[in-house]
N, C-alpha and C positions, 0 to 999 in steps of 0.2 A: 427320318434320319437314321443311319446305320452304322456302327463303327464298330472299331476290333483293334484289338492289342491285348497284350498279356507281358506281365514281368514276374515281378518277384516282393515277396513282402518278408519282414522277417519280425515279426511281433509274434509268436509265439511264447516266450517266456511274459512278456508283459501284459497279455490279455488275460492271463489266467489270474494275475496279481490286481485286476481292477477292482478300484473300491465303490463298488453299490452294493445298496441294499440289496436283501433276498429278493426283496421284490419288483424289483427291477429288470428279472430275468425275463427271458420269452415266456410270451403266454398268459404274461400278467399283466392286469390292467393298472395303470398309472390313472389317477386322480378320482373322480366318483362321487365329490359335492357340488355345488352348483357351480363354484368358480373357477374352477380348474378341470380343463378337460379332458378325455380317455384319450390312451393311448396303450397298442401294445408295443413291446420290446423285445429283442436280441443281438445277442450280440454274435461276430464274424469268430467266428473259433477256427486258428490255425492250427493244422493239423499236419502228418508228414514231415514235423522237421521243420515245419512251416511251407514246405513246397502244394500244400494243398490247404482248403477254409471249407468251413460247412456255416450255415447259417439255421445257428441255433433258435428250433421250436417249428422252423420250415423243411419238409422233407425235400430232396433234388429231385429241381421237375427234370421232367423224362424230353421234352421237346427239342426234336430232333437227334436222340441218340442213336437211332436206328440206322442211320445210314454212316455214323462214322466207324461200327464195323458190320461186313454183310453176315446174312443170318443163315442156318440152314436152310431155310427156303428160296434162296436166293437174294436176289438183288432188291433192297426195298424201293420202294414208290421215289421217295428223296431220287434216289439216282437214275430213275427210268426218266426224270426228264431230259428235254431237247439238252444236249450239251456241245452242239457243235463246234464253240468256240474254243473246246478243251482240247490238248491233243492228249495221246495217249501216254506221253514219255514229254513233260518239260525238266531240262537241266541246262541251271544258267551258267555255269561254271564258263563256259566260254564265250562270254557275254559280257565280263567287263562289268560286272552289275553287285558283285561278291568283294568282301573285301576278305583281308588275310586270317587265317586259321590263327586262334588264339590259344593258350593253354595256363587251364586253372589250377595245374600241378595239386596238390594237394589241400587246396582252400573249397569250402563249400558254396562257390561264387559261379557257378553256373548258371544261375538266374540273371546273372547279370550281362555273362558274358551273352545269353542267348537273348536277353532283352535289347543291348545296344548295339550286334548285328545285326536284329530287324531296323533298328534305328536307320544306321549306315546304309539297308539298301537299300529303305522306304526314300532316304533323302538322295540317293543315286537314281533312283529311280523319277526320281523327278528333276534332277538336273541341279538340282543346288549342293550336290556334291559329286568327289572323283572316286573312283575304287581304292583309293589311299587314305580316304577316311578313317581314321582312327580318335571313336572316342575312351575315356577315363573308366575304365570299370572301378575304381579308387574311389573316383567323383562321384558315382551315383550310390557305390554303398554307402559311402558316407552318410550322402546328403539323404539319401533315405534311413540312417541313423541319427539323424541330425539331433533328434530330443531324448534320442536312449544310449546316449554316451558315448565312449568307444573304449571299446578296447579289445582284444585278438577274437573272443569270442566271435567278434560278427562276421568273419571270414570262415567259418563253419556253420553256419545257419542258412537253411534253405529260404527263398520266399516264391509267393504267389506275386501278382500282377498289380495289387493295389497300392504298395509303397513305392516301387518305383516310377507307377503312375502319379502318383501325387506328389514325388519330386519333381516329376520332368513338367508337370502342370505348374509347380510354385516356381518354376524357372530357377530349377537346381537341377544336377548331377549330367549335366550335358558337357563337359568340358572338354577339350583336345586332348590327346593322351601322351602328347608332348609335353603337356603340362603338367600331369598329375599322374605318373607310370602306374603299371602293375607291379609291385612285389612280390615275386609269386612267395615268398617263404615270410610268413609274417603280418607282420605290419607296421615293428619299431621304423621301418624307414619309408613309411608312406607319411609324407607332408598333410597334415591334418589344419586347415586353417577356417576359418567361417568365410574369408572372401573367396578362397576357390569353391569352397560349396557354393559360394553364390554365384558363381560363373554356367552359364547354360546357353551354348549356341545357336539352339532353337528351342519350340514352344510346341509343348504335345498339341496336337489338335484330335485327336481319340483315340480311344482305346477300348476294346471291349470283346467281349469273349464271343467267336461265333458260332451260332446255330443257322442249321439248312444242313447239314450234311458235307460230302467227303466231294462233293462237289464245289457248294460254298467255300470251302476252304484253299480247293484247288484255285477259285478264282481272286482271292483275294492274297495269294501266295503270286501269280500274276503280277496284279494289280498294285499290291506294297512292296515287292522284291522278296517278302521271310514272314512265314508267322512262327509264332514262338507255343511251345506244349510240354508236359513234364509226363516223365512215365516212369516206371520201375527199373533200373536200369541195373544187371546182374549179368557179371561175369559169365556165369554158368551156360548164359544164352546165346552169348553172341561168340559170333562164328571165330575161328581159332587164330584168321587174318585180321580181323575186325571189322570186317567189309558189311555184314548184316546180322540183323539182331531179331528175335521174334522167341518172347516167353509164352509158351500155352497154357498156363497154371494161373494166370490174371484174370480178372474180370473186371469190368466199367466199377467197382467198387474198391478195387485193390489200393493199394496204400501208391505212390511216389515218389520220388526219391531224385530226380533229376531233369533237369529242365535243356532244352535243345533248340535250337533255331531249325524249323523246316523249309526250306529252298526250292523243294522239286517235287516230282511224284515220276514212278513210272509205273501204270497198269500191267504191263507184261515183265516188269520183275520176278523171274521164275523162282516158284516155292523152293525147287532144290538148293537153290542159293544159300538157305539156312543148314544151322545146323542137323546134321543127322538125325533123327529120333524127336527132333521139336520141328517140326516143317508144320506151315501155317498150312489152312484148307484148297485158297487159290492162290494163282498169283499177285502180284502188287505191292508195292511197297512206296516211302515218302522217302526223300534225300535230303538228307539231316547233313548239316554243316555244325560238325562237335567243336568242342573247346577240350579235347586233351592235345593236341598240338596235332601236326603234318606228319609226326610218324604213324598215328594211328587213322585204321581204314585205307582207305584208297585217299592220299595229302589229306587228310585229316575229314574226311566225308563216309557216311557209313547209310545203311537202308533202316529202316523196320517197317515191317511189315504193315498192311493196310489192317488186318487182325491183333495187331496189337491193342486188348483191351482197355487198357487202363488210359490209352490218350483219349479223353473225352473233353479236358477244358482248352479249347486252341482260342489263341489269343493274336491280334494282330497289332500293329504302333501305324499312326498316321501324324507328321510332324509337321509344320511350317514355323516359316518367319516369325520371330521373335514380336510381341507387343512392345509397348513401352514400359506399361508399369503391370504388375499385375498385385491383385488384392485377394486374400485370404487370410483363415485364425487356422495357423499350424496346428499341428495335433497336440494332447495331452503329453504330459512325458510317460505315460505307460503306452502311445502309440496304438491303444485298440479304438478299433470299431464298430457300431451297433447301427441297427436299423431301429425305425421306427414307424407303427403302423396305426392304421386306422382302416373301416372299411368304410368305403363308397372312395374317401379321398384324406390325404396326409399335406402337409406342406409346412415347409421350413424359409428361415431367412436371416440373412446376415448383412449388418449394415457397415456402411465406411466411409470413412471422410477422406475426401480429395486431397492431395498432397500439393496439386496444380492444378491451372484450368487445363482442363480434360475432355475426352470425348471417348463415352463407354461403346464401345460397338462388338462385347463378345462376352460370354458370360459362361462358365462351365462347371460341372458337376457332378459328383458321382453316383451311379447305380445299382444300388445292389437290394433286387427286391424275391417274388418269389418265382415269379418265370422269367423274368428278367425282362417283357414284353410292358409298357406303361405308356399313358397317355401324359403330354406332362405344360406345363406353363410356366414362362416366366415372365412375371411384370417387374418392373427398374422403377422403384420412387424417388422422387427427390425431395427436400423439406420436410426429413425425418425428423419427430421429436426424439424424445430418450426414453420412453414406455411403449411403442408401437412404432412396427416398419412400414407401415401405412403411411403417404404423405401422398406429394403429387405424384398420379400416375403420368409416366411417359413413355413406357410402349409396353406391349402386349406383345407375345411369340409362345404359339403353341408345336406341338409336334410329339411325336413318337421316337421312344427307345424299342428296340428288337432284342437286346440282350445284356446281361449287369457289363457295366465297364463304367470308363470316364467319357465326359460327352461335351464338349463346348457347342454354341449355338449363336452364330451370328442374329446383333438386332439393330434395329437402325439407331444411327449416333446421336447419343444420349449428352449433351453440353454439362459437364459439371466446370464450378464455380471451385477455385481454390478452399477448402475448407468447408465445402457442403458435404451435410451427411444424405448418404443416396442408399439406399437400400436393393438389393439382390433377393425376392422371393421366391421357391418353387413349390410348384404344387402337382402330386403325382396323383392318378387314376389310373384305374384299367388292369391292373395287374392281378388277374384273377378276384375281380371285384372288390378290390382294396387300394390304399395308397400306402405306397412306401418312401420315405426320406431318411438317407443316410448320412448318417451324423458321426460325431468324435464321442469316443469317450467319456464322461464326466471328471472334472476334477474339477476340486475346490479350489479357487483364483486366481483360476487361471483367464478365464473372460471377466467380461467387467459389466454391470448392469448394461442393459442398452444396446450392445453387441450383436444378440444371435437371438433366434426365436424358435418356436414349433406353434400349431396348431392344426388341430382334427375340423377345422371347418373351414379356415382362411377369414374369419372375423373375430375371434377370441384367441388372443394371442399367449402364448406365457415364455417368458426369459427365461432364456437355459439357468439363470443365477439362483431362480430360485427355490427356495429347496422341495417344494414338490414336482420341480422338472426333473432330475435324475439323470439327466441327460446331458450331453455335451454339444458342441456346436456345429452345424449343418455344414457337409462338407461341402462348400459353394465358392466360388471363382468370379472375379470379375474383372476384365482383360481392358487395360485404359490405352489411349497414347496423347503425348503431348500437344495442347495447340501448337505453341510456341517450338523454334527450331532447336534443336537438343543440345546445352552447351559444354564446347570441349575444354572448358578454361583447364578446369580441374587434371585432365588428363596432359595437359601441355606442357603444366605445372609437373606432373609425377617423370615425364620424361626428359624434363629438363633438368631435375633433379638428379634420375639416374641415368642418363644416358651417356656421363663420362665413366661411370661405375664399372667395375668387371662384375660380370655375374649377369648380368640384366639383359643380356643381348638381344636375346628372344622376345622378353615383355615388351622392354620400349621399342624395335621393330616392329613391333606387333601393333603397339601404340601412334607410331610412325604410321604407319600403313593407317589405321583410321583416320588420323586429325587431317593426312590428306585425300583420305575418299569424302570428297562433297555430298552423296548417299548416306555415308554411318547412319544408321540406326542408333538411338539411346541403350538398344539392348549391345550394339557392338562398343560404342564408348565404356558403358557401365561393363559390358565383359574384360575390356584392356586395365583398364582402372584398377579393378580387384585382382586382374594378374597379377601387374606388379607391384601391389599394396600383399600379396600375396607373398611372392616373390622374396620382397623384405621380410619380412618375418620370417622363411624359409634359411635364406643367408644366416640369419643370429643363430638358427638353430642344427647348421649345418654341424656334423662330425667332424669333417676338414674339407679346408678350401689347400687348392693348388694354385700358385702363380707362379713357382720361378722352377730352377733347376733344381736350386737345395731343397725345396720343398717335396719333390719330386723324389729325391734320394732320401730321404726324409720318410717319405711313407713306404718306397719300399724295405726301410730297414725294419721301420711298424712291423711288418706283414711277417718277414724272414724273424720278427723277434717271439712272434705267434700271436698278435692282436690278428685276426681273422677280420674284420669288420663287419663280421655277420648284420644285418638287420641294421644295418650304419649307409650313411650316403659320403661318396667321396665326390666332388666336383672340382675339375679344371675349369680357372675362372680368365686364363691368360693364354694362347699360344706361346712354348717354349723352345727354343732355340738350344740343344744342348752343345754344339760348337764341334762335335765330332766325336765328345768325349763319350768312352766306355762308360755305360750305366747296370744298373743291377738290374735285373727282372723280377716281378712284382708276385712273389707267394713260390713255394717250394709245393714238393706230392706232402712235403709232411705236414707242413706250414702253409694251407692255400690261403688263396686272396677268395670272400665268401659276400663280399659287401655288393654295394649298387655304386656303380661309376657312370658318371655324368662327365663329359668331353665338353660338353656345352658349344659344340661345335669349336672347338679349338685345335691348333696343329699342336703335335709333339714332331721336331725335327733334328737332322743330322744326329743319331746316335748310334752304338755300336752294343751290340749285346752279344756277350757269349756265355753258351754254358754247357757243362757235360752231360745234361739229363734234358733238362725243360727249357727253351728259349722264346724271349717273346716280350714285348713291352710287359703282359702278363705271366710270369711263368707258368702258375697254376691255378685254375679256378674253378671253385666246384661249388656247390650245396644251393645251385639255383641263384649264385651270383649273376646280375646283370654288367653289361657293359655298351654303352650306348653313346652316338651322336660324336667319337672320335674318329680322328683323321692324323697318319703316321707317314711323313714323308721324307726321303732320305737316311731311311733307318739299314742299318744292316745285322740280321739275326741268322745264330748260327750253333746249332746243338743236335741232340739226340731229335727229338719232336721239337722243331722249330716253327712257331709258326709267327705271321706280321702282328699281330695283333694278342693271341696267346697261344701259347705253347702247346701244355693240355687243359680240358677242364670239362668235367662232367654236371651234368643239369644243368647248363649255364646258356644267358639269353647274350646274343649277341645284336646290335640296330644299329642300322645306321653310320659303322665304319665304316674307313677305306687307308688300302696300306697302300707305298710305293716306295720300292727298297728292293732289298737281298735278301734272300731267305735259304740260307741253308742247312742242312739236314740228313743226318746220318740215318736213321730210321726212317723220317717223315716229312716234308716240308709243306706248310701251305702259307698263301700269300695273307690269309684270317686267323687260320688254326693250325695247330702240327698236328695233333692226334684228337681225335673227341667222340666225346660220350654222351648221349643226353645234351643234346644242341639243339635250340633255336635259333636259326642265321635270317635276319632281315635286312633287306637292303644293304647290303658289304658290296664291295670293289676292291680289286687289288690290280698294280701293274707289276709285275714282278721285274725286276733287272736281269736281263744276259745272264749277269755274273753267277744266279740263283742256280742252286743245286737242282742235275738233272731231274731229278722226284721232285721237282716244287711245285705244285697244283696254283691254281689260281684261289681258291677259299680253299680248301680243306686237306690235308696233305692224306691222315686216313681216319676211316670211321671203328671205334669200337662196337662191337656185340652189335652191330647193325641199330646201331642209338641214336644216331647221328640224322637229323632233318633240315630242312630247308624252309621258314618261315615265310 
């Protein structure tokens, strides 16, 4: 078996804070009297920011670094094989297969972003979704914060590949990003709830770092739509358009600093393409789909070079359909890591009682050993006692890992009994004549006798509880689905509740849409559910809700009074009807509007805006304000920079509007913006009226300082 992926982890601060013994570290042998058996240990140390891990007391093996860059002697062995199937130059870009250029503006969430665009084309790539895929990058930080708090910190923290794998494995941080936006400034107004972390609209099926070379990679950039890889990423290097990037002062040991979604390759990418004085040896380069937005590069796509040293961990995402239930023991609240070894053979297990009658048919796990190469088994018991995972065997399934990552492995269906305890064991070999099983952390009570296990032989067992384990509990998976058919009572319930509600339109539709697909899946019901059990608790929490007209006039005197609503969410919970009447426009240049506006799909209509500077539903919006999901009809706007939707406004995201009206404009007209700076425009429409001044553009009337993109 083979797999690939890579994300992002952000446990650097809290690995360092873990509480073991000295002796606990790598190198050191665990137990040593008759009844307690040897083990060595270390732990994952994040490094970089956390955008990189070493695996402490294990040097990084070397297999297959040779070919991810070529040496002076040429071309290594790795790439002299047959590669017929490869062309010289793949870019999908006009293939339908890509979804939209994102931008992580000043948050250190790059890992993220470049994790759930592999996501989005692995699943486009196989037809279970459209190029308009958008998921939560909100959702999976979170939920890969889920046991280490929250708070602004974690939108500047780099990660590696192992935390976001073990969200998207616990069927977390998969959400729609309709539902849970990006902020780029912040994060007072990202909705933080436990049921949207618990919302994931599919189920990682591997993940894992690959080795083979710069050819492997090309085929598996193919085959998943994006592999994902972090590299050093410095100004100083990249070309003065943004178009290509290549540091010569790097080497496979260099530090990292930034993680990227790769898309493409072209062999005949000419060296000169780089900058002057830093030109790579030959040519070649990978096509990287960034996350600083569509004005940088060529719409937001840029090269580096096939000699850029420091990408040596490439990581690929392989996803499918959602199980029904899955079982795991979250991590520690310090969220670290450790392995655990033995030589000849290691093997770990964790036990779980049925919630329903069930049927186990998938079981998964992580690997992080020292080649990353292992022979591995896993047996399924059932009629667990509570001092050993040993009971009835019911299936046997061996196989091979190729390289550390996350691994599920189908086994034949395993019938559990409501409230039987069945056990999950593996046991590794092979790994440089060793076994490796990785585990959590240690904390004290946080498992409970009976739970989790290790042992160096696979017949002497010892509980993570007790105090000569040291250890925390084996990171192991086991993927159920219902006998029984999945019921929607519950859901029928929350939408019957809200479904006269304003505000809710989205969930209980969403809801709708399940209870009458005959197919639902328990994971589509359990996703609707927690929207809008979600949803509600978002409503209590909101900064301000909009339903009528004085509401409206209402907020924007707020704005004109200098409440900015920075890091605030405003939503429109009603379509409003202003009757023809002159209304004010929403934030002045001195006084902007700086919040997140929610339309929730609702009309603002018949109104009249005039002003001598800025006109617009919005006059002014700047500092990375969003504005999304409204619709302005019969509006008529008319000023200096005029525009349907706002006037001016610098860093600011625009989704999903659409104007139809008059737009006039003494400077500038557009039928979305009058003037802008620092723009994101997604999916906008406008029809402009006759009446509209001859400068009225359809989106944009004019761009400043060339700031101005197209999303």
């Amino acid at each position: 078996m083979k797999v690939i992926y890579k994300c992002a982890a952000i446990l650097t601060a809290a690995i360092l804070s873990v509480q073991f013994p000295c002796a606990a570290f790598a190198d050191m042998e665990h137990g040593g009297d008759n009844d307690s058996p040897k083990f060595k240990m270390g732990r994952i140390i994040f490094t970089d920011n956390g955008y990189g891990y070493e695996k402490e007391g294990l040097e990084k093996s070397e297999i297959a670094d040779e070919d991810l860059v070529d040496t002076d002697d040429g071309v290594s062995a790795y790439a002299q094989k047959a590669t017929a199937s490869l062309p010289a130059k793949y870019d999908p870009r006009s293939k339908n297969t890509l979804t939209t250029i994102k931008n992580q503006f000043q948050t250190g969430t790059c890992w993220a972003f470049a994790a759930l665009s592999c996501t989005e084309s692995n699943l486009i790539q196989k037809g279970l979704e459209n190029q308009n895929v958008q998921f939560s990058v909100p959702s999976l930080v979170l939920s890969t914060y889920a046991n280490g708090g929250f708070d602004e910190s974690i939108w500047d923290c780099g990660g590696t590949w192992m935390d976001s794998s073990l969200a998207m494995a616990a069927h977390r941080g998969l959400c729609y990003d309709e539902y849970e936006p990006f902020v780029s400034d912040g994060t007072e107004a990202t909705i933080v709830s436990e049921e949207k972390k618990g919302v994931c609209e599919y189920q990682l099926n591997y993940a894992s770092t690959i080795t083979g070379g710069r050819n492997a990679i090309k085929n598996k950039i193919k085959e998943l739509g994006g592999v994902m890889v972090s590299y050093y990423a410095d100004d100083l290097y990249m070309t003065f358009d943004n178009k290509s990037y290549y540091d010569p002062e790097t080497t496979k040991y260099s530090g990292i600093n930034h993680a990227v979604s790769v898309v493409g390759w072209d062999d005949n990418y000419s060296k000169s393409n780089f900058l002057a004085g830093y030109q790579p040896k030959k040519n070649g380069a990978w096509l990287v789909k960034g996350s600083w937005g569509v004005s940088s590069g060529t719409d937001g796509y840029y090269w580096i070079s096939y000699e850029e040293a420091e990408m040596t961990d490439w990581v690929a995402f392989d996803l499918t359909e959602s199980c029904d239930n899955n079982y795991h023991y979250p991590a520690n609240k310090d969220n670290s890591i450790f392995y655990v070894s033995n030589e000849n053979k290691m093997s770990g297990a964790d036990v779980f009682t049925a919630k329903k009658d069930e049927l186990l048919d998938k079981v998964g796990f992580m690997y992080l050993g020292y080649t990353g190469k292992s022979d591995y088994t896993v047996q399924v018991y059932t009629s667990v006692s509570d001092s050993t995972p040993v009971g009835i065997l019911e299936c046997e399934v061996s196989g091979k890992v190729q390289s550390d990552g996350f691994y599920t492995v189908d086994i034949p269906d395993v019938e559990l009994d409501e409230g039987e305890r069945y056990s999950v064991v593996m046991t590794f070999s092979g790994d440089d004549g060793s076994g490796y099983v990785t585990v959590y952390g240690y904390s004290d009570g946080v498992m409970k006798p009976g739970q989790a296990y290790i042992s160096n032989d696979g017949d002497s067992w010892t509980d993570v509880t007790d105090e000569d384990a040291y250890t925390g509990q084996p990171i192991i998976f086991a993927y159920t689905d219902d006998i029984d058919k999945s019921d929607k009572s519950e859901l029928e319930t929350l939408v019957a509740k809200y479904e006269k509600q304003s505000g809710y339109e989205r969930e209980v539709n969403n809801g709708k849409k399940v209870i009458a697909d005959e197919n639902a899946s328990k994971n589509d019901i359990t996703n609707a559910k927690l929207l809008i059990k979600a949803k509600a608790k978002e409503i209590k929490e909101q900064s301000l809700v909009i339903k009528t007209a004085t509401d409206w006039k209402n907020f924007a005197k707020r704005v004109s009074g200098g409440e900015s609503f920075a890091g605030k969410r405003v939503v429109l919970e009603k379509d409003i009807d202003f009757g023809g009447a002159k209304i004010s426009a929403v934030g002045t240049a001195s006084k902007p509007f700086c919040g997140y506006f929610d339309g929730n799909g609702h009309v603002l209509k018949n109104a009249v805006i005039q002003n001598n500077s800025y006109a617009g539903l919005f006059g002014y919006a700047e500092d990375r304000a969003q504005i999304r999901d409204l619709s302005a009809e019969k509006i008529t706007v008319s000023g200096k920079y005029a525009g349907g939707i706002v006037g001016e406004f610098d860093a600011v995201s625009i989704q999903r509007c659409t104007f139809s009206g008059t737009v006039k404009g003494t400077s500038s007209a557009g039928g979305i913006v009058g003037k802008a700076g620092g723009l994101t425009l997604t999916e906008c429409a406008s029809d402009l009226a006759k009446s509209s001044s001859s400068n009225a553009k359809a989106m944009v009337g004019s761009i400043d300082n060339d700031a101005f993109y197209y999303g």
